[in-house]
N, C-alpha and C positions, 0 to 999 in steps of 0.2 A: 504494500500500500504506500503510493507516495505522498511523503509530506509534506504542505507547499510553505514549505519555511525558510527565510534567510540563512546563506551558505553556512556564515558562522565560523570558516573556515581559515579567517584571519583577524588580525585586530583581536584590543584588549578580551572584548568579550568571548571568542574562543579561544584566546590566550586562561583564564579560568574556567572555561567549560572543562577544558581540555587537561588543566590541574586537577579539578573536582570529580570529573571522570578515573584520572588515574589515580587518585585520593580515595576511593570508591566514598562521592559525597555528591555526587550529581543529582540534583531532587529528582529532572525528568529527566530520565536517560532515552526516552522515544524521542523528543524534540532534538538529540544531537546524533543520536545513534542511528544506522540503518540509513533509507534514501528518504534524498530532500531533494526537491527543483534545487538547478543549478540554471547557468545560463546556457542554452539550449542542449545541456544533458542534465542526468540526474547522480548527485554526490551520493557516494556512498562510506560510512562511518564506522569502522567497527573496532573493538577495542580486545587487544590478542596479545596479553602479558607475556612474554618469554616467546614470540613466534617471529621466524626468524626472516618470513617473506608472507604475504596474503596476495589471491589472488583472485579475480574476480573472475567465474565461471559461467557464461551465458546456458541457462537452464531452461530454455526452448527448445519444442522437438527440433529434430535435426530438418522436418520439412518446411519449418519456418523458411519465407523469401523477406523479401526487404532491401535496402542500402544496405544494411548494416550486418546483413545475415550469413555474411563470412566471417565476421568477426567472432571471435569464439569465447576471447580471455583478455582481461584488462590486470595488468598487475598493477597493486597500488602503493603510493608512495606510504612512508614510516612519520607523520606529522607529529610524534612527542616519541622520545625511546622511553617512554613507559609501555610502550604495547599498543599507541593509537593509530591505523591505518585510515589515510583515506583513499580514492580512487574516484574515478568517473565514468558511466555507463550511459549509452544512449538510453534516451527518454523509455522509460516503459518494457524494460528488458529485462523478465526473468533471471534472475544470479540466482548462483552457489561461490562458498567461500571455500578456498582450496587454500586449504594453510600448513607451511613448513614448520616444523618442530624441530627442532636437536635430535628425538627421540623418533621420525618419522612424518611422512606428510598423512594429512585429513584433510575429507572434504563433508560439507555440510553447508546448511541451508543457515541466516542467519535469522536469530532467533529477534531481532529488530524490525524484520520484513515484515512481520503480521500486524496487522490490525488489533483494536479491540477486540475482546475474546467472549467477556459475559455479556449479555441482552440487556438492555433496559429494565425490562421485565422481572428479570431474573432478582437485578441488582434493587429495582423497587420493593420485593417483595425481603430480599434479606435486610434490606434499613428499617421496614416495620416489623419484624422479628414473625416474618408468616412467610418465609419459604418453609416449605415443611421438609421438602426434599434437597432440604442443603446440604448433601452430603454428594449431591449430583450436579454441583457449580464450584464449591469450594473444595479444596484438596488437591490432590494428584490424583491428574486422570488421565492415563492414557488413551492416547487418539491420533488421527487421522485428520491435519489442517489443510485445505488444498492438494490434497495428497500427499503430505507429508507427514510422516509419523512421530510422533517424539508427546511429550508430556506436559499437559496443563498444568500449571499452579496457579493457585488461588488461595487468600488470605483475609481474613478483616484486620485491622489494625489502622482503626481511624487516626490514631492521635503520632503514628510514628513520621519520621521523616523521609525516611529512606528505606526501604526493605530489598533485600536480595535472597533470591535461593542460593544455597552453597551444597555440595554433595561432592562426592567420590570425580564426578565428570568435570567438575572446575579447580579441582585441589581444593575444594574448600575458602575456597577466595572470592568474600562478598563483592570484590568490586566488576567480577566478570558476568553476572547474571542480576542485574538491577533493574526493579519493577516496576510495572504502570499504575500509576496510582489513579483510579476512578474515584474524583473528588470528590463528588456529591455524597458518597457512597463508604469511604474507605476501607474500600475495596484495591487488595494490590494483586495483580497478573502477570503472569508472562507463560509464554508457550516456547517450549526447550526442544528443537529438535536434535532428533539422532539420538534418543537416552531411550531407556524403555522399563518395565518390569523388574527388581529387586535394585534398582537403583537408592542408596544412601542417602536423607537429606536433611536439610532442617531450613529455618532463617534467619538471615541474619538482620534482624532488625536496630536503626537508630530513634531514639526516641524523638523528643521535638524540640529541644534541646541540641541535639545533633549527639546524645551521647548513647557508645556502642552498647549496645544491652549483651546478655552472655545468651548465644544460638539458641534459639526456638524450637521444639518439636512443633507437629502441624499436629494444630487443634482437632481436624477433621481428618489425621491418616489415617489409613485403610490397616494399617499397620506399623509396626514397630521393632527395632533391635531386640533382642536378649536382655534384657536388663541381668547385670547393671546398664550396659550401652542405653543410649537413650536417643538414637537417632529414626527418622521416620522413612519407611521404608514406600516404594512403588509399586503397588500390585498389580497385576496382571489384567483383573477386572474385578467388580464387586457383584455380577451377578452370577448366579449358579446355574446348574441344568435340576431342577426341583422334580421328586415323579412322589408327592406325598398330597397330589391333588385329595384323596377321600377322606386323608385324616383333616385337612385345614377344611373341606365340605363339614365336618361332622365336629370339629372340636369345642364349638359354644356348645352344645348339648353334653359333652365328658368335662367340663369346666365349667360349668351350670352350677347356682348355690343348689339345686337339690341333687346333683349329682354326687356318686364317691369319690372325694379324692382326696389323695393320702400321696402325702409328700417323701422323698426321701432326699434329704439337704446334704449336699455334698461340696467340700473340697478337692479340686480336681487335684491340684498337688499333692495329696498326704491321701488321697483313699489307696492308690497300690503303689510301690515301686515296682522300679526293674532296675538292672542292674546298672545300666544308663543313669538310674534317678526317677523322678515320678515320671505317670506313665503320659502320652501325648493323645492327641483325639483319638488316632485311629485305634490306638490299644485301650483308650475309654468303650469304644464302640465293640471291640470285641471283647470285654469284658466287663465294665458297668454295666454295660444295656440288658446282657443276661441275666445280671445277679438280681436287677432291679427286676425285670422279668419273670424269675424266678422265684421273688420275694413277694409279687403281688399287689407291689408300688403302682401308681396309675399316673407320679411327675417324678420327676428330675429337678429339684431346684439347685443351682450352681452359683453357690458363691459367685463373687463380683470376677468377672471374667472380663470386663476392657482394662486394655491397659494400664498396669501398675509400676510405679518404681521401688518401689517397697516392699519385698514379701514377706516381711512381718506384718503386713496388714491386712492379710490374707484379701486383697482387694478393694478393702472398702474407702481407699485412700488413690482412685482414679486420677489417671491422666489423661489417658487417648481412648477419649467415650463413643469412639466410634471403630477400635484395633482391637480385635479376639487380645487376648496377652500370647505374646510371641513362646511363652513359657511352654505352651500346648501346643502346638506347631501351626502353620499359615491358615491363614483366613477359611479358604475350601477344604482345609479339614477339617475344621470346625462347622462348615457346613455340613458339610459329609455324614459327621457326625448324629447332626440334627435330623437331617433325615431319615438317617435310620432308623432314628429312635421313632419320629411319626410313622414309619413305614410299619414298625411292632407296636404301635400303640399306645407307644409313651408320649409324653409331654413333656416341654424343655422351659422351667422360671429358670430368669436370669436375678441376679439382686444388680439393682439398680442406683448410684450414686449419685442425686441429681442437690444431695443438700450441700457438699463440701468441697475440695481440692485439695491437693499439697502445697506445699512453698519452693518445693523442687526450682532451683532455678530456669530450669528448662522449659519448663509447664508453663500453664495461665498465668501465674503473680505476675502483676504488673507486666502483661503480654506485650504492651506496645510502648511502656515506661508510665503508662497511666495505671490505676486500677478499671480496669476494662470487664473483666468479668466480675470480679470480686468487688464490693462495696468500699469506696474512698474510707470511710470512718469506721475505725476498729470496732468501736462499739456493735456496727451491724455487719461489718468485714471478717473479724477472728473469732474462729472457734475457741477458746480456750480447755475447752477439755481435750480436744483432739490435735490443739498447734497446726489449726485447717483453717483456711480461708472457704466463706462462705459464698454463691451466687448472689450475683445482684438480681432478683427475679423480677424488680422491678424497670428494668432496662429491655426493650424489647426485643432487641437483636441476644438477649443473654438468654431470655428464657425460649425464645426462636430456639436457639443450638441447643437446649434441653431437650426440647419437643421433638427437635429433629433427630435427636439422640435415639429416643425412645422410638419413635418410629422407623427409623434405622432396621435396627435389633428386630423390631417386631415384622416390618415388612423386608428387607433383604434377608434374615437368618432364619422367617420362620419361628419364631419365639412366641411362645404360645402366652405367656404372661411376664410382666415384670414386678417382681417385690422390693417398692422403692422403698429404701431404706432411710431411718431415723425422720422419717416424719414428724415425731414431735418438735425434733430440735429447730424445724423450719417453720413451725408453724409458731411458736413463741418469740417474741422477741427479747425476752429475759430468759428463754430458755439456760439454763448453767449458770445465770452470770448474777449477780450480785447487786443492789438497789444501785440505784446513779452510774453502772456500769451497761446499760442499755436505752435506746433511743423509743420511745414511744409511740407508737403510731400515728396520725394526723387528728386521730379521737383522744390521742391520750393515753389507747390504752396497748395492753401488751397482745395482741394477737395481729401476727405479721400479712400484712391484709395483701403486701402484693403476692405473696407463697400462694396465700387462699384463692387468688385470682391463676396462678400457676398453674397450680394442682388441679382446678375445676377445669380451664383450657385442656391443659393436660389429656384427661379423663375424657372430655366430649370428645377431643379430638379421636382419640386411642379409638373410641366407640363406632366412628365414623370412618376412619381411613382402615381397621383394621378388627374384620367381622370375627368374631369368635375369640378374638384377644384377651385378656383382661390385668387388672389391677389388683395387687394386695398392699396395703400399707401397714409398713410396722412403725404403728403409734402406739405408745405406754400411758397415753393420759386417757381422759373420759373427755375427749373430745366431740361434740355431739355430731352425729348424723356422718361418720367417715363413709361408711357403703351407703348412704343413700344419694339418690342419682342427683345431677348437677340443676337438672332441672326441677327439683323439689328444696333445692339450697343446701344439698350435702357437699362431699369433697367428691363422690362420685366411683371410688374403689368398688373393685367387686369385692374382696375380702379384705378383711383387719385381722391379724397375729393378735389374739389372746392373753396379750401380755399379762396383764394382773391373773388370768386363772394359770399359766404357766409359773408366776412366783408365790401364788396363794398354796397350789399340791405341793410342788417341789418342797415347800417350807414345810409343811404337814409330813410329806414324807420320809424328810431328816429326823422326825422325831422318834423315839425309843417308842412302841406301841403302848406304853404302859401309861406315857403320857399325853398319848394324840386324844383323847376326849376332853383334854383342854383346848386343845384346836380343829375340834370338830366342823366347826363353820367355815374354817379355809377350804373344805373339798366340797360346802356345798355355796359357798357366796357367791359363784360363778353362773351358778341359776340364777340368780335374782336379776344379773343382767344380762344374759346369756343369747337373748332374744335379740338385744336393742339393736344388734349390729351383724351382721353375715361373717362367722369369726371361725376362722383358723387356731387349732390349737399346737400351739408349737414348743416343740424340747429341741430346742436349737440351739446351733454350735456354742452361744454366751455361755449357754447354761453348764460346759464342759471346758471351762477355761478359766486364767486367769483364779489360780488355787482353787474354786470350787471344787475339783474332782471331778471322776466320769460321773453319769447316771448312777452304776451300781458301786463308787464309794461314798454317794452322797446316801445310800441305803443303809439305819441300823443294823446291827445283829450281826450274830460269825457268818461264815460263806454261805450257809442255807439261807438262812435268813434273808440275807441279801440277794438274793438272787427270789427268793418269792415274794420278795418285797418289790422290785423290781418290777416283775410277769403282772403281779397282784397291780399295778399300779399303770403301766401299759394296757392291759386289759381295761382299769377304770377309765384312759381316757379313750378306749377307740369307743369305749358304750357312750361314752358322754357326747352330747351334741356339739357340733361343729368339725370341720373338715382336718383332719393328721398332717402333723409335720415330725420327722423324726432326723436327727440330725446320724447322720452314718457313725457305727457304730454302739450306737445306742442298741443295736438289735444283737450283737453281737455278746452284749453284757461286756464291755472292754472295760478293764481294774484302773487304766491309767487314763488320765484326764487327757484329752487332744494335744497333741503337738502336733503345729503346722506343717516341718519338718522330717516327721517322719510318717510313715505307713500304719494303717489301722492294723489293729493287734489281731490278725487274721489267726492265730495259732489257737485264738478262744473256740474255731468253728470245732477244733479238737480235741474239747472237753465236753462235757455231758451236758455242765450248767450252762457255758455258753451257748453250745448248738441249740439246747434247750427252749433260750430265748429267741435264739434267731427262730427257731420252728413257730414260734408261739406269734411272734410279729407276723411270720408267713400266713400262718392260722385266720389270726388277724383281720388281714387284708382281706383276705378269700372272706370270709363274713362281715366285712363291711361291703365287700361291693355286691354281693351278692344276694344277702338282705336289705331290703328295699326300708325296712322301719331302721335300720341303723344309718341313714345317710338321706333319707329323700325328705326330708321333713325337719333337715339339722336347722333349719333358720326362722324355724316355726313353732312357737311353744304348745300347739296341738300336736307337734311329734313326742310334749313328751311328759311324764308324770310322775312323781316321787310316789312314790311307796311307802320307803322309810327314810327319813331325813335326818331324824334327831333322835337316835337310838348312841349318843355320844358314849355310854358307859360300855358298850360293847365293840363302839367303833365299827358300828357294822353300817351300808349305804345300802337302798336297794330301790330300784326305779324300774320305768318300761316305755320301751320307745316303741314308735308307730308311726305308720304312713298310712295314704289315701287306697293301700292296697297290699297284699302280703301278709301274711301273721307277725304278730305283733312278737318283740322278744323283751324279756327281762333280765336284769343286769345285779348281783348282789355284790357285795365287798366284803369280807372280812379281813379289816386293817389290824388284826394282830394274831399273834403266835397261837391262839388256842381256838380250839378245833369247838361246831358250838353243832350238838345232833338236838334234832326236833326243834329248829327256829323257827317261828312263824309269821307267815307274812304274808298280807291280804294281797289281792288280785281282783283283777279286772272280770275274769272267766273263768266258768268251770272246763275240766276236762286234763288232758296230759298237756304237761309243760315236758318239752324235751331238753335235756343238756345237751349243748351244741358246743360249748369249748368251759375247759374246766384248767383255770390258769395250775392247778397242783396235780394235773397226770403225770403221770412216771414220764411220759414221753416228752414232756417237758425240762424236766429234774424235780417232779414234787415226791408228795408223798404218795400220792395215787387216791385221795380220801375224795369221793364223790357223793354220787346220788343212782347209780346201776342204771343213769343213763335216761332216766325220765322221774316226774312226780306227779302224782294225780291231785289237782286243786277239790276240796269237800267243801258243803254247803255251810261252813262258819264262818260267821260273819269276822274282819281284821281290819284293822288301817281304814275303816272307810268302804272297807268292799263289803259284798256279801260271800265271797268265796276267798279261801285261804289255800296255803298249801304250806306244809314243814319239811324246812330243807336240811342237809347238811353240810355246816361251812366248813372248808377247809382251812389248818395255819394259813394267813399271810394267802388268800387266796380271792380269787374274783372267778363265777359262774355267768353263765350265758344262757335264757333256758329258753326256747322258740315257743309258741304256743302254736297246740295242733289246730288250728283253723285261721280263717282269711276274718277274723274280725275284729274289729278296732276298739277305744276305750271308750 
């Protein structure tokens, strides 16, 4: 494209172009670079540090006629021995730059010849923070410009002065690749020919100030180094060849609040080694996908899996919210991945980072020398629990690149949900912090009103671009109306993690049985609100870190004990309402609390008490998906009814859950060591109650004390009912009992 600009070629004024060029400090390096009108030819500018001749290469078929159409090569003069060449070419004549090196000659197309790259449109739609699909304008894209191959970049960085790409192809030297800055917009561009696919890069950015900032990862790469490396890699392409059409047809109805689903929460790092180290997609795929398979899980949720530089953080400390982590190998295996798992029926949550960042120099902080993502005033900029910078979700271009994050993940990988993490922290404005150490909202008060506006976007958007999707929020407060939809004034989530009934058991369940009918009400306080909200029950990774201990050392009692303390407690939450999350491991009965670092203690599968548990989790599953009153009615307090609630001196629970079809089943607990024959306890109907899972069979590691497999309810009156039936509880045990007919409470 030619530019009708003054030659520039001599005199003061390109006397400092031509400094500031070889400075790498040239604001517009299009207005001197590449071709401008000369007097009746056109200049041509290019700037080739250490090249020892440049040559200009008429890049017309060879059936081009004309005057000039012998002509083939203009060699051009050296106008600064920094590396600046000019030359002259007739008006309108296709060039290539053929250039001498020390090391060998190259030819290539000059990466100043092009034009403007993004549309108007494109660039309107990222300043109001509503490109959705801005991960298909900004970034590294490989492509095809007039026929030439090589790779887009693209940036936001309103506030810097100067921005260049730097990679492995320029030695890393901002001043050879300096970009177009689209004013209105700050938007920086350039199109790099001759580079392609696993190429190195980053930016290097000058602030406005003129001062160098330390190299940039791209916000938007497809991918990344190995960390520790932290540089942004060129993919090949971001889309896949998908053949998982009937699962994404069918996935709102298996991800449905009355649907079963039972989570297994996994770290991709630390579930198996190999000898290499943890294991990567492909060996997740032929080995997670089975076990989870096998075990009767219906998701996958995967820790934070974009890009991290910290793997003490096991993720939740993102950088590149839009790169699989390089840790797992390239992007299409991570697709790969996914696939397979919809192809078998699984489902793929990601957890989601959209409250915080790192300080990483490389990252977001102060991206362009401003605070650009993150909030100028620490007060609403710094995490202090977490030493994280927070979004500024009121900037529209910040919470754009959120949205467009999330839908990213969801529409290129197939991501069937995201579980955005630490919701609370985002929605408070004093969340962590201390009086006078936070900024108040424009009312006054502490609830962060641009998050609320966030999250709500967020949520309708998800709903809209992305059929069968959905939303879990892990919020710890009593925040009101999280799953109710946006258009009733909720936040709009399809689920909420259970926070308080996940710390209420756990608590209960540290206790010595002798003294849980002191804390009887923590295993039922969770019915009282159990309705308000569509809730996920979760024993997830926190709960197994950071000195807690596993699941079963946080269980009283010697090794029996603890292990039917355990099954006993596992069992009470898959009867309880709302949807399973079980963090890997947990099924296993593993003795030692999570280390990121290494492998889950698979040697438990060969012990009696461990396999025992895993069976019992598999048990489980297979009876929650399978009974329709354990799962189709979890978000509906008609699914479900106490029995016995406040039987505190015996610590004994006993309830029955129901749906609009299937028999109904009942659910008992015995929370302590002693075995109780002839309990009674009212019921809904007469006839046989079958035991369907009995947490103390042998085939578990109990003691085998049952009921021979059924009980007949008689016509005395109990609890409210007119029929009873006398069971027996086993130690530290939990019963399942079906009832033989299709009728309800």
């Amino acid at each position: 494209m030619t530019q009708h600009l003054p030659t520039l070629c001599t005199g003061h004024d390109a006397d400092g172009r031509l400094a500031a060029l070889v400075a790498g400090r040239l604001d517009d390096p299009f207005a001197f670079l590449g071709r401008h009108c000369g007097d009746g030819d056109d200049i041509i500018r290019v700037f080739m540090p250490g090249a020892r001749t440049v040559t200009l290469i008429n890049a017309a078929p060879a059936r081009a006629t004309g005057r000039h159409a012998h002509l083939t090569q203009w060699p051009m003069e050296q106008a600064h021995p920094g590396g600046v060449f000019i030359g002259h070419i007739p008006t309108g004549t296709p060039y290539r730059l053929r250039v001498a090196w020390d090391s060998g000659m190259q030819e290539t197309e000059d990466a100043y010849a092009f034009g403007p790259l993004l549309g108007d449109f494109d660039l309107h739609l990222i300043s109001h923070g509503e490109h959705q699909d801005l991960y298909r304008v900004l970034g590294a894209h490989v492509m095809d410009i007039d026929g030439v191959a090589g790779v887009r970049f693209a940036v936001w960085a309103p506030n810097a002065r100067h921005v260049s790409v730097v990679g492995n192809f320029n030695m890393w030297d901002g001043r050879r690749h300096p970009m177009r800055l689209r004013h209105d917009h700050g938007i920086w561009e350039l199109f790099i020919p001759r580079i392609g696919a696993g190429e190195a890069y980053k930016f290097e950015i000058c602030d406005a100030q003129g001062r160098l900032l330390p190299l940039k990862a791209d916000p938007l790469a497809f991918a990344a180094e190995v960390a520790p490396a932290t540089a942004s890699i060129v993919v090949p392409s971001i889309d896949f060849d998908w053949s998982d059409d009937a699962w994404m047809r069918t996935r709102g109805a298996r991800q449905d609040i009355a649907a079963p689903v039972s989570i297994y929460e996994v770290h991709a790092g630390s579930w198996r080694h190999t000898q290499a180290g943890h294991v990567n997609w492909d060996e997740l795929r032929l080995t997670l996908l089975p076990y989870v398979l096998e075990m009767g899980f219906t998701h996958i949720e995967l820790l934070p899996i974009a890009e991290y530089p910290f793997g003490g953080s096991w993720g939740y400390q993102p950088l590149g919210l839009f790169a699989p982590s390089a840790r797992f190998g390239p992007p299409d295996h991570f697709a790969r991945f996914v696939n397979a798992c919809h192809m078998a029926g699984v489902g793929i949550i990601l957890d989601w980072v959209p409250a915080h960042f790192p300080t990483d120099p490389h990252g977001l902080a102060r991206f362009d020398g401003s605070a650009l993502y993150e909030h100028a005033d620490p007060r609403e900029g710094y995490h202090p629990d977490w030493n994280t910078l927070i979004y500024n979700n009121g900037r529209r271009e910040v919470s754009g690149f959120l949205i467009a994050s999330a839908l990213f993940w969801l529409r290129q990988y197939h991501i069937d949900a995201l579980r955005v993490d630490a919701v609370a922290s985002m929605l408070y404005r004093d969340y962590s912090r201390d009086p006078g150490a936070w900024v108040p909202n424009i009312y006054g008060g502490r609830e962060n009103l641009e998050t609320i506006a966030f999250l709500r976007h967020l949520n309708a958007t998800i709903a809209v671009r992305c059929p069968g999707a959905i939303t879990i929020a892990e919020e710890s407060t009593q925040w009101p109306g999280v799953t109710r939809a946006v258009s009733e004034g909720g936040l709009g989530f399809t689920f909420k993690w259970n926070m308080g009934w996940m710390h209420d058991t756990l608590d209960y369940m540290g206790h010595d049985p002798m003294y849980r009918r002191y804390h009887h009400n923590e295993m039922t306080f969770g019915l009282l609100y159990g309705f308000s909200e569509h809730f996920i029950l979760p024993l997830s990774h926190d709960e197994v870190v950071h000195g807690k201990g596993s699941l079963l050392r946080r269980m009283p009692g010697d090794t029996w004990q603890k292990h039917a303390n355990l099954r006993a407690y596992l069992a009470f939450m898959w009867g309880h309402p709302g949807k399973k999350l079980l963090f890997m491991g947990g099924e296993l009965a593993q003795q030692e609390e999570w280390n990121h670092a290494a492998q889950l203690a698979w040697q438990q599968m060969e012990t009696p008490e461990g396999n025992g548990v895993r069976r019992l989790v598999q048990d489980l599953n297979h009876l929650y998906r399978t009974c329709p009153a354990l799962h189709l009615w979890d978000s509906w307090p008609e699914g479900f009814v106490w029995l016995i609630g406040d039987d505190r001196e015996n610590s004994v629970f006993a309830w029955a859950r129901q749906a609009a079809h299937g028999p109904m089943v009942m659910i008992v607990c015995n929370m302590t060591p002693v075995p109780r024959h002839g309990y009674r306890i009212g019921v809904p109907h007469a006839g046989t109650w079958r035991e369907i899972l009995n947490t103390d069979a042998s085939l578990y590691g109990g003691s085998n004390m049952g009921n021979y497999g059924a009980i007949q309810a008689c016509p005395d009156a109990a609890h409210g009912h007119a029929c009873s039936v006398t069971v027996s509880l086993p130690p530290l045990g939990t019963l399942f009992f079906q009832h033989e007919g299709d009728r309800t409470i």
